[in-house]
N, C-alpha and C positions, 0 to 999 in steps of 0.2 A: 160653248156659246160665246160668240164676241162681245165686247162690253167696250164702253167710251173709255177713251184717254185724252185729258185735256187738263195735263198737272199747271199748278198756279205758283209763282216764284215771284218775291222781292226783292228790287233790285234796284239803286239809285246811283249813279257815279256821281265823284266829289266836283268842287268847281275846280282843282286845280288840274283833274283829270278832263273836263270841258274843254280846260286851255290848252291843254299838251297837245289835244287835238284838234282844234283851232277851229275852223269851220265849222257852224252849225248843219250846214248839208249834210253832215259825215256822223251825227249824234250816234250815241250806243243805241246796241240793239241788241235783245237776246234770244238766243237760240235753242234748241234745247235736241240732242241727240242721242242714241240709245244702242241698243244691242241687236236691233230688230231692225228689218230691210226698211219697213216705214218712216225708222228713224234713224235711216243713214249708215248705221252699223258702225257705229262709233266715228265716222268719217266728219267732219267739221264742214265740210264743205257739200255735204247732203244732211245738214242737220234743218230743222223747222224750225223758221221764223217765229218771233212771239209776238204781239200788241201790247203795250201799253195800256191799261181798264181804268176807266173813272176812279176807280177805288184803290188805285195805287200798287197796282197786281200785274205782273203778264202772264198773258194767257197764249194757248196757240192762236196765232193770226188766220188759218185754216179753219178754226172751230175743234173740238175734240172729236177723233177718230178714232174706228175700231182695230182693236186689238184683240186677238185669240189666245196670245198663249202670255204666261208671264216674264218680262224683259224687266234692266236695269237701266237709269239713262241717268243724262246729267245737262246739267247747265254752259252756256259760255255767252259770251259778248264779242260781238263785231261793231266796229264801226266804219261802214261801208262793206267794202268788201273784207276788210284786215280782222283778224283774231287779236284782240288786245286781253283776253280776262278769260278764264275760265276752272274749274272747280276739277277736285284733285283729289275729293272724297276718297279716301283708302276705302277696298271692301269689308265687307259688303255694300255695293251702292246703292242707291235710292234704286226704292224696287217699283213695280207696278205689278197685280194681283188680278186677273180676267175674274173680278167677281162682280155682282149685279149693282153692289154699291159703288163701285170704283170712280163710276163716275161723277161723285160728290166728291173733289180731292180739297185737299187740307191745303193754305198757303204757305206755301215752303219761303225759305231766308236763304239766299244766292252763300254758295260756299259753308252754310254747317250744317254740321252732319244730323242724318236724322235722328228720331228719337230711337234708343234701342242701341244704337251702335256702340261696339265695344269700344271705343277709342273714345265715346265723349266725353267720359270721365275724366276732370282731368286734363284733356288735353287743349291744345290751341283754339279759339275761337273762330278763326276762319281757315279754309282748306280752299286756298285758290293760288292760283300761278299767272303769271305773265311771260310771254314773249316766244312766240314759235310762228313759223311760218308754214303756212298752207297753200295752194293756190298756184296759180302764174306767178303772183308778183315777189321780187330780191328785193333783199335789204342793202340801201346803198348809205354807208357810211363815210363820214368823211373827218377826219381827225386832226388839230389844231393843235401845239405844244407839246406832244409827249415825246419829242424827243430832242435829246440833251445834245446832240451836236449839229442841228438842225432850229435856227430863232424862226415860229411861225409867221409873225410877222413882222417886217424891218422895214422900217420906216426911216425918213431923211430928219433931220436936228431940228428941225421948226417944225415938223407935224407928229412929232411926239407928244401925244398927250398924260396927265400924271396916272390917270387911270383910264385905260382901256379895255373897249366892248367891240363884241363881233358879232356879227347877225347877219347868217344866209336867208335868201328870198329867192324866191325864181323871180327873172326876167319881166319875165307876163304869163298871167292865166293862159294861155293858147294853148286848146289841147290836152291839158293835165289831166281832166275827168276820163280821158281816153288812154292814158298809161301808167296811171296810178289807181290802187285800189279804195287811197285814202285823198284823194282829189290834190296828190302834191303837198299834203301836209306835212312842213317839214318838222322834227322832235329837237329840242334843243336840252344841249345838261354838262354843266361845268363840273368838272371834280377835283375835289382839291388833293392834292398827291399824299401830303403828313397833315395826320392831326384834323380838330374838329374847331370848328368856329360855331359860336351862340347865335351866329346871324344865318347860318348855313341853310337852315329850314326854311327862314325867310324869302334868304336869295333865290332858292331854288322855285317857291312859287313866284316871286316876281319874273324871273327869267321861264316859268312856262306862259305865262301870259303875255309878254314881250318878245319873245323868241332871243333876247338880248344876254348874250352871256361874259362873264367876267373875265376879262383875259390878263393873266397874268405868269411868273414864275410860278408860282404856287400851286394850277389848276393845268389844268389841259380839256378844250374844248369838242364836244361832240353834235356832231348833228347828224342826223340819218332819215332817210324818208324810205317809201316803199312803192318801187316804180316795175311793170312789166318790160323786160330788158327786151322780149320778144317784138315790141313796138316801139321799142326806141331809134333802130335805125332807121324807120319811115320818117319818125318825128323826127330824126336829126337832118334830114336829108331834106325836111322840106323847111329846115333853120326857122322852128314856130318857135326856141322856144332856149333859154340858157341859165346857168345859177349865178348869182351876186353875193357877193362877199361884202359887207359892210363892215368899216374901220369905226369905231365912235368911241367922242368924248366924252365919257361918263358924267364929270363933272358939268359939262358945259349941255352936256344931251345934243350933241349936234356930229352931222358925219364929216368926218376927216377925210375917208377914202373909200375907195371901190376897186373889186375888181372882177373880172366875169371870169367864172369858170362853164367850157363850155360842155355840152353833153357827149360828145368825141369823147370825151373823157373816157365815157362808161363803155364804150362801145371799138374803139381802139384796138387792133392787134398787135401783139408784138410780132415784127416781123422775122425776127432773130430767131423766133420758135420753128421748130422743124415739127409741125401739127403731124399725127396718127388719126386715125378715122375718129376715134373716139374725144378727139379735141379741135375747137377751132381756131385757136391762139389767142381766144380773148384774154387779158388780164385783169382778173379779179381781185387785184392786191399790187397796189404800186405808188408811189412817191410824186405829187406833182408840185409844179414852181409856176405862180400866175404872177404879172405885174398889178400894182396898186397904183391908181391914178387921183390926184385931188379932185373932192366932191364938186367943191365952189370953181364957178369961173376964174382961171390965172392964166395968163400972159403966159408960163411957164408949163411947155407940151411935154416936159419929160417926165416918166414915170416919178411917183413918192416913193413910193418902194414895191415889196414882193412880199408875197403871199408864202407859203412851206406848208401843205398839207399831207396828207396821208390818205387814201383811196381804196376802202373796204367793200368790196359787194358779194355777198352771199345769197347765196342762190336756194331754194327750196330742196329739200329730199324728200324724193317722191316712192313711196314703197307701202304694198299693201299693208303692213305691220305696223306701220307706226301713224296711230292712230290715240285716238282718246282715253282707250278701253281704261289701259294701265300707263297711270301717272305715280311714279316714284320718289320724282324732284323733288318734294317736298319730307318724305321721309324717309330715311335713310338705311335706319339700322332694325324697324321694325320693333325698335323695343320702345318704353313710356319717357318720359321728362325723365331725369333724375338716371340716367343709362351710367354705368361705368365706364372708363378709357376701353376705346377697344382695339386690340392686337392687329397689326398686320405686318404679314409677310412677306419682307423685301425679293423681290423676283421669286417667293418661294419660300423655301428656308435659309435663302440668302447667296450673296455672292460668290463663286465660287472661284472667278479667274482673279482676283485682284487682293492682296494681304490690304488692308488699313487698321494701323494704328496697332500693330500686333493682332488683333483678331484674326482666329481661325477662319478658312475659308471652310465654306459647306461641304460637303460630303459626296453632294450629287448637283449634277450640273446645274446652276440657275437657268429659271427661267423655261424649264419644263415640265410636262405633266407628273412627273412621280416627285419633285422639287415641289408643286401647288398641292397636291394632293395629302404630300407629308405634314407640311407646312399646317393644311387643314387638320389634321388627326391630332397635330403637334398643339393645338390648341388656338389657332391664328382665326379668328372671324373675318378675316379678307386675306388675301393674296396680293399684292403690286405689281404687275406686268406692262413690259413697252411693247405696243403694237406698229409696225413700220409694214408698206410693200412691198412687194418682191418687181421683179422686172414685169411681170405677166399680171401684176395687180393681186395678188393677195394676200390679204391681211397672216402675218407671220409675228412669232412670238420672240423679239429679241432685242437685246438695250440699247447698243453702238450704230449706228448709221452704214459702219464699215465692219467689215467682217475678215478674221485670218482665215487660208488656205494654206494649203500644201503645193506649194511648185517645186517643179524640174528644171535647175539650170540646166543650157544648152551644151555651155562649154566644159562644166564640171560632173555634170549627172548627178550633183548632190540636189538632195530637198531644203527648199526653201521656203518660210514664212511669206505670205505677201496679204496683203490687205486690200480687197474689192469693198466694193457699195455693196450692202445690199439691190438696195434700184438699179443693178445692175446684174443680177445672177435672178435665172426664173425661180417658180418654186422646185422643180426638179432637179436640176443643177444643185439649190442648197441643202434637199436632204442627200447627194449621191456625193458631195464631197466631204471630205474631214478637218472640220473648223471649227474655231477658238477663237473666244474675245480678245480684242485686240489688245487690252489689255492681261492678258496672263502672261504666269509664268513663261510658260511653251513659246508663246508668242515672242514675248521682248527679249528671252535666252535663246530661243531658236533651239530647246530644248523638252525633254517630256515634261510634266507638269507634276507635280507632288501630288496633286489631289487625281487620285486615278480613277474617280467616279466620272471628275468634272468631263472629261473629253473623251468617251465612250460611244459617241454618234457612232462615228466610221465601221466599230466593232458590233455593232447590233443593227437590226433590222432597222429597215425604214418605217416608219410609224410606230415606233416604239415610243415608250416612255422617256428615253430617255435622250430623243431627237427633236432636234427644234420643231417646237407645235406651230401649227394652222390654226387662225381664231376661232375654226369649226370645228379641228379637232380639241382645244382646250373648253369650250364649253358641251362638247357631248362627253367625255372623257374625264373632267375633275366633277368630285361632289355637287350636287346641285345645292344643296346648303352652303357651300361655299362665295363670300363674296369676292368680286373681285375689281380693285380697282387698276382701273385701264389706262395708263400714259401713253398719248396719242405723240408720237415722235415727230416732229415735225422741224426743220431748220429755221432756224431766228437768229443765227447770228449772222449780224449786217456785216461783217466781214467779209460775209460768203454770201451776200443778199443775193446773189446770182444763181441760185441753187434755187431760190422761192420762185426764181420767174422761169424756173423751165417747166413743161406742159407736165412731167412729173410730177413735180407736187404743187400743180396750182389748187390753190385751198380747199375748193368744192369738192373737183372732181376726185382729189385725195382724199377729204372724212366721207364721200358717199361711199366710195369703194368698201373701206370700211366698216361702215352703218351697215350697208347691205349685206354684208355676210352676216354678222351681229342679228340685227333684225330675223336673217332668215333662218337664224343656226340658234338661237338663244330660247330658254323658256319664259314664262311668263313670269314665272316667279324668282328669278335668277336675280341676287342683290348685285350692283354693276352702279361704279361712282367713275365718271372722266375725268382726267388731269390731262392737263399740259401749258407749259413754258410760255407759249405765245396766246396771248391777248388773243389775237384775232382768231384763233381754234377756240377758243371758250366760246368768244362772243357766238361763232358758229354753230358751235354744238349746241347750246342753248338753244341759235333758230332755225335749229335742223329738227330736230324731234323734242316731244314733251314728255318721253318716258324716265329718263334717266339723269342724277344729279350732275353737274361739273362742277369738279375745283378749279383754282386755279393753282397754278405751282410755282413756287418762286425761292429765291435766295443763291449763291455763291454761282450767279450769271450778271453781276454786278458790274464788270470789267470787260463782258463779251459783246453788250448789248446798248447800246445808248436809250433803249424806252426807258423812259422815266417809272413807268409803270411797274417794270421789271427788277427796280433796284432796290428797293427796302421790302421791308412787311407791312410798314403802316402806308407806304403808296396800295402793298397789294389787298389790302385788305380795304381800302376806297373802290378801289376797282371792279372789286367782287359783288361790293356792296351796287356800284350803280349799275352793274350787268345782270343782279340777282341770281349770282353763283350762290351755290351750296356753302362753300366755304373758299378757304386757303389751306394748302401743303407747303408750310415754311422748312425750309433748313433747323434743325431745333438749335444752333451754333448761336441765331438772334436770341436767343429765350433764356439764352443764359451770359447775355453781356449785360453791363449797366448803362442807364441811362445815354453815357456819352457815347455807348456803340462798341468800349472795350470787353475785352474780357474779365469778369472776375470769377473767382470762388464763394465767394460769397454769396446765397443763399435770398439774403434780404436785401441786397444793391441787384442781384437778378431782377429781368424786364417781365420775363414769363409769365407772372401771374398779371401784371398788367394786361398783356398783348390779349390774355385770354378776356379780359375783363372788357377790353373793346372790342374784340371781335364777337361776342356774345351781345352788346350792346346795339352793335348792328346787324344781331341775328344772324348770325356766319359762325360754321364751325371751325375748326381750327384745330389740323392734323400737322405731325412735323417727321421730317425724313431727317438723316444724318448718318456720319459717323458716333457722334455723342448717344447715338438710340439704342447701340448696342451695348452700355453698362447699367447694368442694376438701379446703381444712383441718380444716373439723370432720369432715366426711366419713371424710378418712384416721385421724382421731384415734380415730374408731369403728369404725371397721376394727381397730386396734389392740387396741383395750378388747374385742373380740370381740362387739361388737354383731350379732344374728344377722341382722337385714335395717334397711336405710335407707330410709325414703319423702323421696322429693327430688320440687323439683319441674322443673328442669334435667334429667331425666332421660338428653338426649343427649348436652350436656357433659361432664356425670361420665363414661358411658359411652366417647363418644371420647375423651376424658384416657384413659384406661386401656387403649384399643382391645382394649376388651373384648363378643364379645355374648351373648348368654343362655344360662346354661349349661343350663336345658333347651330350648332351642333346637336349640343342638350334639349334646344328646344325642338330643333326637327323631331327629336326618338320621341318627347313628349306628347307633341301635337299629331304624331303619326299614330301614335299608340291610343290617343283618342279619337283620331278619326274611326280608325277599324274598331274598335269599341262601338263606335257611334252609329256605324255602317251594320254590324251585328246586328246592337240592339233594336235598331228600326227594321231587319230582315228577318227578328224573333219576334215584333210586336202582332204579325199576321200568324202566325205559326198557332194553331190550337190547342196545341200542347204545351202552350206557355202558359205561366200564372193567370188568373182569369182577372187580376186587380189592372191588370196593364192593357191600358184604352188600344181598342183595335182601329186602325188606321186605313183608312179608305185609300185606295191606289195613288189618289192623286194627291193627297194632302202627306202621304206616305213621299210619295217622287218628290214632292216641294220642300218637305222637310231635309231628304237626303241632300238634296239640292244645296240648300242654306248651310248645311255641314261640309259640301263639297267647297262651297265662296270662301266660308270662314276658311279652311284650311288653303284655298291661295292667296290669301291675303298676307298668309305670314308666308308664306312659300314654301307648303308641304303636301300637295297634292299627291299621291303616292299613285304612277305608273302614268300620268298626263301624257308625260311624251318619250318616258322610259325608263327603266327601273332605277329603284333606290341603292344611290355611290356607297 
């Protein structure tokens, strides 16, 4: 028998959230979506409007409808068309019950969790996220200061002011309500590279309500709006419409200069591109150079100076999977506050082509399936692997960008070493030939390798364990308790900037490729953190999908890269902070120098427990890679300083020193051994022949029950045979 559905939720945004988005036309508005076709099926973009009620409540704007069977849903916020907010409840979610009272509902509180849920003990007060993209509309960014061999804005000796401010504006309104989904409202947010200032919180609300940000060495500036790229070339074509860069004097509050940037911008091909059907030559990621003209009337037509920005646009990923259902972002490791350091698995159980520092190289080649798999039994709660394309576009499991072969000189008939791209051999071609990190022994002596596990490819089957994996065959094929964090390879050093603008790896179309195997190869409950080197891959990942955390990864690219961003720990951990990453994966090399940035031995001149002390402060975790991760002592010293996870590449030594193995390992047998317990005793409560003290369970509240056993166990991620038996 159908029954209403017409849940009630509390919901107010702040005033500095009013400002950020500036036009009142565009106010929040909440939505609410579910598991069920009525309510969109977790899709955001078929989810049901809500009203604002006299009483300070929203309710459905439809009226409450019927529902027959029992579903989950959840809350979110638009304004306008854009997703800016929505809720991240781990399960079990907020349920709905087809019984005759249902529709008297309780007023719910946007983002906590119901009553009953295991996780409110105790845990965070609110369970909400920001920033993903749905819809038509890209994220077009545009970036100010972050980089160190590039001055953003240069100005002539008389229109230097002592403190300067910049503030984008469109042209004119013309139009905008028609290619934006937020009416052209642009976001503005300065961040300071080192260190925290007492006025910071300050500045930051004055400059959302100004759009006015502080330009200096210190910060590097951001603004991004959110425009349908698919109507921009109409609107550029009939010149409604362009963006302004404002110069101003802080002290004096008056503008100095201007300069227009035009919408060509967004829409621009590079011609240099040799386009494949699959791409147009737009560029999504490039460098632009505007002139600045004096505001005030002068006699004097030649430019004040030039503008230096940086040209971000991300594009939506579009794919049935990535959806509402399961948001991770927020929680990581599945376990309460108060978690221990947790292990992870450099490529595996570790590197195998490269000696550092005297350490033993692994056993068995990095960076493939019997390497993650060990890695996991060995005690490792995550894995570390580098994901890169092949020629033919698919996601492939390997660290170098370049790869050794085996050739055949012409003139000598000897074999030789030689080093190709990846992006340039298909997937076929790299399981059918016999190759080595460009780094190994074999490689740079042009001889066999001491470690005779590591280069076994050539000598076993194709799809073996012991052959470079496919990102489809590493998550059907390693433990499903296994976590794994994922480093998205992508080129960032400006050296080789020319390598970012080939139709290869321009930014979208490279993480969708990606995403879409992931998405369509992965389970639901599969633990999965992103890393990678480039800013602009995080920012993306983030407004690519809402299921999965990013880090960001930084340290000993100090010299390769001019982003400001890229050079310290306490730039990356600003960064993280204003993107709303998961954390940082620092080099642990920072965490044990002093103050001034040397190295000591010393113990209490170490930064480390500081670094953890601020990155916790701005709610960031704080993982670290190295050479130093593979001894005992630095190891414990980080354990101490509460480092949240370790990438080592010893991964079984650390683990046997501590005869310790994966805590979700242990808890998978636990949680699985109570499911089937649980599955039992509610398929003996109908049995007649069981004790007559034990309440006999009517079909359906028997199913409902099972049900609620089934949620709980994907919540931590132990559903036993969902989509394939137990690793």
């Amino acid at each position: 028998m159908p029954s209403l559905f017409n849940p009630k939720v509390t919901y107010a945004s702040s005033s500095s959230e009013d400002a950020l988005y500036g036009d009142p036309a565009y106010t929040h508005k909440v939505y609410c979506t579910g598991s069920t076709t009525a309510l969109g099926q977790w899709n955001p973009n078929g989810a049901l409007p809500m009203r604002l009620t006299s009483e300070g409540f929203w309710e459905l704007e439809s009226g409450a409808i019927e529902l027959q069977e029992e579903c989950a849903y959840k809350f979110l916020v638009k304004r306008g068309a854009l997703i800016v907010k929505w809720e991240v409840i781990p399960p079990p979610y907020r349920r709905y019950l087809p019984l005759p009272e249902s529709g008297k509902s309780e007023v719910l509180d946007f983002g906590k969790l119901p009553d009953g849920h295991p996780k409110k003990k105790g845990g965070k007060s609110r369970w909400i996220d920001r920033k993903c993209l749905f819809g038509p509309a890209s994220e077009v960014r545009f970036v100010f200061g972050a980089y160190k061999h590039e001055e953003a804005i240069k100005l002539r000796e008389k229109y230097k002011p002592k403190k300067m401010g910049l503030r984008l504006k469109w042209g004119s309104d013309a139009g905008l309500k028609q290619i934006s989904p937020s009416g052209g409202n642009i976001q503005a947010r300065s961040v300071r590279f080192v260190g925290d200032d007492a006025e910071d919180e300050r500045r930051r609300e004055l400059e959302h309500s100004s759009k006015m940000l502080t330009h200096s060495s210190s910060f590097f500036s951001l603004f991004k709006c959110h425009l349908d790229l698919d109507l921009i070339d109409k609107h550029v074509g009939l010149g409604l419409n362009w963006l302004e860069l404002e110069v101003v004097d802080l002290d004096l509050q008056g503008i100095i200069a201007t300069g227009n940037i035009p919408l060509s911008l967004l829409t621009e091909k590079n011609r240099r591109m040799s386009p494949d059907e699959n791409f147009d030559g737009h560029q999504t990621r490039k460098s632009f150079r505007y002139n600045l003209w004096a505001h005030a009337k002068s006699s004097d037509e030649r430019p004040v100076g030039e503008m230096f920005g940086e040209l971000t646009i991300i594009r939506p990923f579009v794919h049935p999977n990535n959806t509402m259902e399961h948001c991770w972002r927020n929680y990581w490791t599945g376990l309460e506050d108060g978690r221990e350091t947790l292990d992870i698995g450099h490529r595996g159980l570790g590197r195998s082509y490269a000696d550092v520092q005297g350490q033993e190289m692994a056993q068995v080649r990095e960076n493939t399936i019997m390497s993650f798999s060990n890695a996991g039994r060995a005690g490792a709660e995550y894995v570390e692997l580098d994901i890169m394309l092949t020629k033919d576009r698919i996601p492939v499991v390997f660290h170098d960008f370049d790869i050794g072969i085996k050739g055949l000189r012409l003139d000598s008939k000897q074999k030789e070493n030689i080093g190709i791209a990846i992006s340039e051999l298909t997937l076929a071609q790299l399981k059918s030939l016999r190759t080595t990190g460009m780094d190994s022994e074999e490689f740079l002596l042009n001889k066999g390798s001491r470690t005779s596990l590591a280069n076994l490819a050539a000598l076993t089957e194709r799809g073996s364990e012991l052959d470079i994996p496919t990102l489809e065959e590493l998550l059907k094929k390693t433990p499903r308790w296994l976590g794994l964090n994922v480093e998205i390879k992508y080129p960032m050093d400006r050296t080789h900037e020319w390598r970012s603008y080939e139709p290869f790896y321009e930014v979208n179309r490279y993480l969708d490729d990606i995403l879409a195997s992931l998405f369509t190869h992965v389970s639901d409950d599969r633990r999965i953190v992103f890393s990678c080197f480039s800013c602009d891959v995080c920012s993306a990942l983030m407004c690519k999908q809402m299921r999965y955390p990013v880090c960001f990864l930084t340290g000993e690219v100090v010299d390769q890269v001019s982003d400001f961003r890229c050079t310290s720990l306490e730039s990356a951990i600003s960064f993280a902070e204003s993107e709303y990453l998961l954390g940082i994966v620092s080099c642990s090399d920072a965490l044990f120098n002093d103050s001034s940035g040397s190295e000591t031995s010393d113990p209490q001149k170490m930064v480390g427990k500081s670094c953890v002390k601020r990155a916790r402060q701005k709610e960031l975790l704080l993982w670290t890679w190295g050479d130093k991760n593979s001894y005992a002592g630095y190891v414990e010293l980080q354990r101490k300083w509460g480092v949240d996870a370790i990438i080592c590449d010893n991964i079984q030594k650390l683990t046997r020193k501590d005869k310790k193995a994966s805590i979700f390992e242990s808890t998978f047998r636990k949680k699985l051994g109570e499911y089937v317990d649980s599955v039992q005793d509610l398929n003996g409560m109908n049995n007649p022949n069981m004790n007559g003290s034990k309440e006999k369970l009517t079909s359906t509240s028997k199913e409902r029950k099972l049900s609620r056993v089934r949620e709980q166990s994907i919540s931590l991620g132990y559903l036993a045979g969902k989509r394939r038996g137990i690793s």
